[in-house]
C-alpha positions in Angstrom: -59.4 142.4 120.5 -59.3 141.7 124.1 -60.5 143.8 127.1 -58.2 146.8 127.0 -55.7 147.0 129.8 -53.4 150.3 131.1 -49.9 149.1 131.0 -47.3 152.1 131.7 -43.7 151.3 130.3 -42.9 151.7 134.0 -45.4 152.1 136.4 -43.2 154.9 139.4 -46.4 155.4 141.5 -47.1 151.3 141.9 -43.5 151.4 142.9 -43.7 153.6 145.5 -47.0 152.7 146.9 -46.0 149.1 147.3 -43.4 149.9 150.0 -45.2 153.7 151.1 -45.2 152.8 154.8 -41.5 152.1 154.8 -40.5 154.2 152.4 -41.9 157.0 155.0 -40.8 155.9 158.0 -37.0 156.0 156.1 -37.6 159.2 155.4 -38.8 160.4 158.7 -35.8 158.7 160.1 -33.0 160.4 158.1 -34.5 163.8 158.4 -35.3 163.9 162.1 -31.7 162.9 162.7 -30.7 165.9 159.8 -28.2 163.0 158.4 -27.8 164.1 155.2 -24.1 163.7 153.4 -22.3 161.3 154.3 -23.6 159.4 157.5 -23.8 156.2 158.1 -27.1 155.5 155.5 -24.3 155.7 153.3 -21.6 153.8 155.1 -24.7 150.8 155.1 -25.6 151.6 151.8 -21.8 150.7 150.5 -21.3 148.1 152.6 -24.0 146.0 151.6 -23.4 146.6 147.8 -19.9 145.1 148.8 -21.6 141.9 150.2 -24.4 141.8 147.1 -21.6 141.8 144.5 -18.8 140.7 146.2 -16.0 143.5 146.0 -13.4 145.4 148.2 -14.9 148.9 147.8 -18.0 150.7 146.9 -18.1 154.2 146.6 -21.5 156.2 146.6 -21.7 159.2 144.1 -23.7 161.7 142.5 -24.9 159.6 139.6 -23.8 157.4 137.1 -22.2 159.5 134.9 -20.1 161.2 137.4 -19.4 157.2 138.4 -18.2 157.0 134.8 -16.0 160.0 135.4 -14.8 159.6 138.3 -13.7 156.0 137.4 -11.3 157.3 134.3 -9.7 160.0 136.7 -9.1 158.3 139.1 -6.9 155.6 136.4 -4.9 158.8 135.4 -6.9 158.9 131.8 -7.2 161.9 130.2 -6.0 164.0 127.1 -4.4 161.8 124.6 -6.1 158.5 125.5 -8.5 156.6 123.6 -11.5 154.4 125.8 -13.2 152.0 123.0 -16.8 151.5 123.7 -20.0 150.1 121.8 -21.7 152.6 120.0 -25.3 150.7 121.6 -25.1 152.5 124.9 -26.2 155.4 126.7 -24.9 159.2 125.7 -23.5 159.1 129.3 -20.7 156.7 128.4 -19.3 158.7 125.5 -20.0 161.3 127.7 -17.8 160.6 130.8 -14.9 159.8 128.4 -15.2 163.3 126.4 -15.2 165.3 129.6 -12.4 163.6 131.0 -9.7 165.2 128.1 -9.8 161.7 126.3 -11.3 160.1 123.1 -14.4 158.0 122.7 -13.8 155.3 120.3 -17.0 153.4 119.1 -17.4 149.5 117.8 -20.1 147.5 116.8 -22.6 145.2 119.2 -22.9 141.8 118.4 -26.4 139.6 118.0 -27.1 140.1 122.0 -26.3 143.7 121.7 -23.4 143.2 124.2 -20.1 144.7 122.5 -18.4 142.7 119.9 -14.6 141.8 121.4 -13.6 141.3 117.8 -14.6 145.0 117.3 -12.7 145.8 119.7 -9.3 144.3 118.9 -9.9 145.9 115.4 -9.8 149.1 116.8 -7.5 149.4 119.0 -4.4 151.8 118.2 -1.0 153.0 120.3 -2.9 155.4 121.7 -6.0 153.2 123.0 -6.0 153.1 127.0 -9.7 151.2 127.9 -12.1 148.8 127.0 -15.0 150.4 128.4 -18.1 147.5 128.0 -21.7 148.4 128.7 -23.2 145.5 130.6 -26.5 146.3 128.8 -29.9 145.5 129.8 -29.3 143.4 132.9 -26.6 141.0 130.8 -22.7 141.1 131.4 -20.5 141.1 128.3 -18.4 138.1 127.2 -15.5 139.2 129.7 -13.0 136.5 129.1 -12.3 137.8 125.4 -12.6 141.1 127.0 -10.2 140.5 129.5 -7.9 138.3 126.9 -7.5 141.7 124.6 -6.7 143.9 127.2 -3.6 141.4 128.5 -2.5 141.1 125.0 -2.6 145.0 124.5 -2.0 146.3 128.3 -4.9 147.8 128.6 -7.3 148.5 131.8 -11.4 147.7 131.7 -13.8 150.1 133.3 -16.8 148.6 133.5 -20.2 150.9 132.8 -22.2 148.5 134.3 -25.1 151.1 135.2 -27.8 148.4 133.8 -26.1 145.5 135.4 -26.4 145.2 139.0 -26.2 141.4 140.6 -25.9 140.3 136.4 -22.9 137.7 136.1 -20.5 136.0 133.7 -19.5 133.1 135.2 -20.9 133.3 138.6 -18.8 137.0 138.8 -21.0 139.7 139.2 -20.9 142.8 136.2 -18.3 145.9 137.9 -16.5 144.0 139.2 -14.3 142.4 136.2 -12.0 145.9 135.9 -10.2 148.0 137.1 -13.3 149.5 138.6 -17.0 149.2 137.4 -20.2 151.6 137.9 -23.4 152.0 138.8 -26.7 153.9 138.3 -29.6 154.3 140.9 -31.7 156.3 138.8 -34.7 156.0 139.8 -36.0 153.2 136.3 -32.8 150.9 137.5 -33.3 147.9 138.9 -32.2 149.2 142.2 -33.7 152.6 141.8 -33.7 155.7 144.1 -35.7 159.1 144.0 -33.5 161.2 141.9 -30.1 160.7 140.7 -27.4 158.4 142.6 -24.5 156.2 141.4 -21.6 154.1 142.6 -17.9 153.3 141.4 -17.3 149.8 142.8 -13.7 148.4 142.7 -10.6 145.9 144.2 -8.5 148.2 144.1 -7.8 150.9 147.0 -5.6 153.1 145.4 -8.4 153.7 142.9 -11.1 153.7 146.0 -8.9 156.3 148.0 -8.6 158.3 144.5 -12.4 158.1 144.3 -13.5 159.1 147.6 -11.4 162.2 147.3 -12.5 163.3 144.3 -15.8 162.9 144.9 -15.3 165.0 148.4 -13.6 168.2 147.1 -9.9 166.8 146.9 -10.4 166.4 150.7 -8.4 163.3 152.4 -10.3 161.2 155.5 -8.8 164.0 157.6 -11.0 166.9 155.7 -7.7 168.4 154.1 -8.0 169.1 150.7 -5.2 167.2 148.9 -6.0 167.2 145.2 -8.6 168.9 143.2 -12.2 167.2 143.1 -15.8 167.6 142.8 -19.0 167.2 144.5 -20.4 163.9 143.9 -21.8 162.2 146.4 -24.5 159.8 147.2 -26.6 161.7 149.5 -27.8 159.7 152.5 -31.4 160.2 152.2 -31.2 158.3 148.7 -28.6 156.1 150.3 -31.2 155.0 153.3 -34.1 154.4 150.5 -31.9 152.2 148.3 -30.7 150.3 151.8 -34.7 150.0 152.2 -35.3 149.1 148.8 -32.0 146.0 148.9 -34.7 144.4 151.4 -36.4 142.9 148.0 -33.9 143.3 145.8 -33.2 139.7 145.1 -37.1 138.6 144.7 -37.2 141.2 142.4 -34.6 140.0 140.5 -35.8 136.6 140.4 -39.3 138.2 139.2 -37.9 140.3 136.4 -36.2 136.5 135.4 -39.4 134.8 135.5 -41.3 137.7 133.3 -38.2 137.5 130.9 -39.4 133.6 130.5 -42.8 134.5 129.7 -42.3 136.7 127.1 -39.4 133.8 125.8 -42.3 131.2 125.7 -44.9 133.1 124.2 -43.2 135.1 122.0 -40.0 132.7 120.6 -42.1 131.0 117.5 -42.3 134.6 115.7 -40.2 134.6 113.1 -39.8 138.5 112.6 -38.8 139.0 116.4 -35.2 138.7 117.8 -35.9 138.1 121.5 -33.0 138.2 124.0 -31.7 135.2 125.5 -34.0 133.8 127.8 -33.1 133.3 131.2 -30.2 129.8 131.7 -30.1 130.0 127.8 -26.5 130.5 128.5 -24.8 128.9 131.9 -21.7 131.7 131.6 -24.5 134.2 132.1 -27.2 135.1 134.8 -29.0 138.2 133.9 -31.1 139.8 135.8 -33.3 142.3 132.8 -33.0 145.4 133.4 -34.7 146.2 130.2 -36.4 143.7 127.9 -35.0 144.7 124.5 -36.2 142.8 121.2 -35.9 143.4 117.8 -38.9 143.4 115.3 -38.9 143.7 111.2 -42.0 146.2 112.4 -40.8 147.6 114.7 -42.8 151.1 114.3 -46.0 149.2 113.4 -45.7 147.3 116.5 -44.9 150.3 118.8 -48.2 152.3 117.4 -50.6 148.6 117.4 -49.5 148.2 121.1 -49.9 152.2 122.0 -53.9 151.1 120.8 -53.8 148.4 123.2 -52.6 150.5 126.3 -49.4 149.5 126.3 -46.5 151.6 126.8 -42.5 151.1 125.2 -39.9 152.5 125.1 -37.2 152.8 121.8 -34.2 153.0 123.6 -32.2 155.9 123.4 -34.1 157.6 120.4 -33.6 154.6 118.3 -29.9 156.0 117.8 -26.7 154.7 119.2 -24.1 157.3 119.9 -22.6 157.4 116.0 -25.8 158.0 115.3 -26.2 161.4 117.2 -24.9 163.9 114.0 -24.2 166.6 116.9 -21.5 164.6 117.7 -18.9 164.9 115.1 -18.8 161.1 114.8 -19.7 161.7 110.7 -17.1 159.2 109.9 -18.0 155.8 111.9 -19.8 153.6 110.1 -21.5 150.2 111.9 -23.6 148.5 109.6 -24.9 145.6 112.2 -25.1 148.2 115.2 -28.0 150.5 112.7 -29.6 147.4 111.6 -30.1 146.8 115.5 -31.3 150.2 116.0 -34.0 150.4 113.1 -35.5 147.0 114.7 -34.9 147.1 118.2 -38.3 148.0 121.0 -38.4 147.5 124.6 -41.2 146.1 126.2 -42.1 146.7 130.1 -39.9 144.8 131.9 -40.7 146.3 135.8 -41.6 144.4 139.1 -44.9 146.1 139.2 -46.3 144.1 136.3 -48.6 141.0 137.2 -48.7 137.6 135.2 -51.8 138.8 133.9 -50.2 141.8 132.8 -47.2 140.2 131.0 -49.9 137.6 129.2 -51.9 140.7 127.7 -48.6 142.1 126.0 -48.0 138.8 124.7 -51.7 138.1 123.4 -51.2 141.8 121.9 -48.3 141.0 120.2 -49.7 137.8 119.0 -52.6 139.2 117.5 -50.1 142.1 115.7 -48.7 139.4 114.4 -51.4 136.9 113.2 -53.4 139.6 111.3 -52.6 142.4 108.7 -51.1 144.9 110.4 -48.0 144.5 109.5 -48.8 144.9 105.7 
């Protein structure tokens, strides 16, 4: 065994203390101006999310659910409706659609763990409205087939693409496929604030006009309240750190790639592991890893063997996707490949925090787990 290293699944304090000076002087800024819902922190914020991803209109909210939420109202979905979505995503997407009146439908995930188009043609029914996709773990979903279904049935896309920010298909970044896409800033994304925050981002300005007023109370840009809403916005003191925080965004990016390649290297000649695709594998996709997820044949073994070592991971979501969740009422959906996935699948630290020599330990870890008998 090798000299034992402390490597947190995410490592918040590094974070921060790598930009503290700045991150401070933000803060000092805002507040000594008292500019704190909807100032022009927010204004910036939205416009340079428009430049990053190249789209008409970015909307700050509350979070990403309320994103997610916001997104279907605003498309007139509701009671009646049907929104087809993998069943390997977060509780939030099932979520948004439950709370809106209408019906989450759930499909299987395909060997990347994106959502399987042929999935979702097979369940689509006269009452089916969306193709929701999950641009999962930093990768964008085969949006051509995507696309290609929801011509053939007249259906809209709403894109959760909470994991997915600056991720492409095709040189077109994830959000903004759809009729409108979304975002999370929780504070784990790859653009992360200090608490909650979220965006709906779309080319459409009916759907942006919808959104702005529903996320203001109903009100119109003239403060009169026109329709009913909520209160959902980004507040400016997030919106001034995650301006701060864009500063490095794309070298972090390009560093979360470059990690993603070193675990591809070091870890692609073990047979039990499914890796994700490693970075230009694919030239329809750029993704930017948001999480590193892999699948193992030991999955548990391995968790508990690297917890010895001092290294921290994460089972997504409970090691359930949302059938999974017997609360649900979903007693009745059965998806064979997507609960293989999640009895295999183990995310290892994917964060700009980590150094090379960090990312080597895991590997030498997981090499070791491997050439010994602990997986007997």
């Amino acid at each position: 065994m090798k000299s034992k290293r402390k490597i947190p699944f995410f490592n918040y304090p590094a974070l921060f203390k790598a930009q503290e000076t700045e991150i401070m002087d933000t803060l000092h800024d805002v507040m000594s101006r008292g500019a704190y819902i909807l100032q022009r922190d927010l204004e910036e914020f939205e416009e340079n999310i428009k430049k990053l991803i190249g789209v008409k209109h970015v909307l700050g909210v509350a979070d990403g659910t309320n994103a997610l939420m916001l997104s279907l109202r605003a498309a007139g979905v509701g009671h009646g409706d049907e929104v087809i979505m993998s069943s390997h995503t977060y509780i939030a997407t099932a979520a948004a659609v439950h709370f809106v009146g209408a019906t989450p439908v759930l499909v299987e995930c395909g060997a990347d763990h994106m959502i399987d188009p042929k999935s979702v043609e097979q369940a689509i029914t006269d009452n089916t409205r969306v193709i929701m996709p999950t641009q999962l773990n930093g990768r964008t979903c085969d949006m051509d087939a995507l696309q290609a279904i929801a011509d053939k049935h007249g259906l809209i896309i709403i894109e959760d693409a909470a994991q997915a920010l600056s991720s492409m298909y095709k040189g077109k970044c994830a959000g903004t496929f759809g009729l409108a896409g979304t975002f999370s800033f929780y504070p784990a994304k790859v653009l992360g604030c200090f608490g909650d925050g979220g965006a709906v981002v779309t080319n459409d300005g009916e759907i942006a006009e919808s959104v702005a007023r529903l996320r203001d109370h109903g009100r119109n840009e003239g403060g009169e309240v026109v329709t009913w809403g909520t209160n959902s916005r980004l507040d400016n003191i997030q919106a001034a750190i995650l301006n701060l925080k864009l500063r490095t965004f794309i070298q972090g990016m390009e560093w979360r790639r470059e990690i993603a390649a070193m675990y591809d290297q070091a870890l692609r000649n073990i047979d039990d592991l499914s890796l994700p695709p490693a970075p230009d594998s694919d030239e329809k996709h750029y993704d930017i890893y948001q999480n590193y997820e892999l699948e193992s044949g030991h999955r548990n073994k391995l968790k508990s063997f690297l917890a010895e070592c001092g290294i921290g991971t994460i089972i997504q979501w409970g090691g359930k996707a949302v059938h999974q969740f017997k609360g649900l009422g979903f007693d009745d959906v059965k998806l064979p490949i997507t609960e293989k996935m999640t009895s295999r699948f183990l995310m290892l630290p994917m964060h700009t925090a980590l150094t090379d020599e960090d990312v080597d330990y895991i590997c030498e870890c997981i090499i070791e787990f491997y050439s010994t008998d602990y997986t007997d």
